[in-house]
C-alpha positions, 0 to 999 in steps of 0.5 A, spaced: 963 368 293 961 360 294 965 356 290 961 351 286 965 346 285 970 343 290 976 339 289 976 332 293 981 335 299 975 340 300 969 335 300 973 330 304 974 336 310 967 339 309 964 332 311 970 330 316 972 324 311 979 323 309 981 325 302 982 316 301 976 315 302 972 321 298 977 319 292 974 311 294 967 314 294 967 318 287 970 312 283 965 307 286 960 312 283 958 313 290 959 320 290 957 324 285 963 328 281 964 331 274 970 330 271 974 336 268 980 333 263 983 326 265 984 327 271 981 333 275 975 331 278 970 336 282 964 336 286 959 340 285 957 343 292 949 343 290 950 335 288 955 334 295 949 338 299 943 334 296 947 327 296 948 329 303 941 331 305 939 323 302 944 320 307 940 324 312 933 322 311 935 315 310 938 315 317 933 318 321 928 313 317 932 307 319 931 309 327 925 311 327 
């Protein structure tokens, strides 16, 4: 079964990123995250999967 939610570590592998800069990127709020507790943060992969999708779209319109 497919998890749902992904620890930073996780998303930072899946997208080829170091784990620094995927913590950089939730906490400017540039990544959408949950927050479970005070200090344990997920990403849902369904949000990870669409905020990605976006990132797409808008580097293929900006080369068209």
């Amino acid at each position: 079964m497919e998890k749902l939610l992904l620890k930073p570590e996780e998303a930072a592998g899946m997208l080829g990123l170091g784990r620094a800069k995927v913590y950089a990127m939730v906490a400017a709020g540039e990544l959408p995250s949950v927050k479970l507790g005070r200090r344990c943060v997920r990403i849902p992969i369904e949000h990870l999967r669409t905020w990605l999708q976006e990132r797409l779209k808008q580097v293929d319109c900006n080369q068209q």
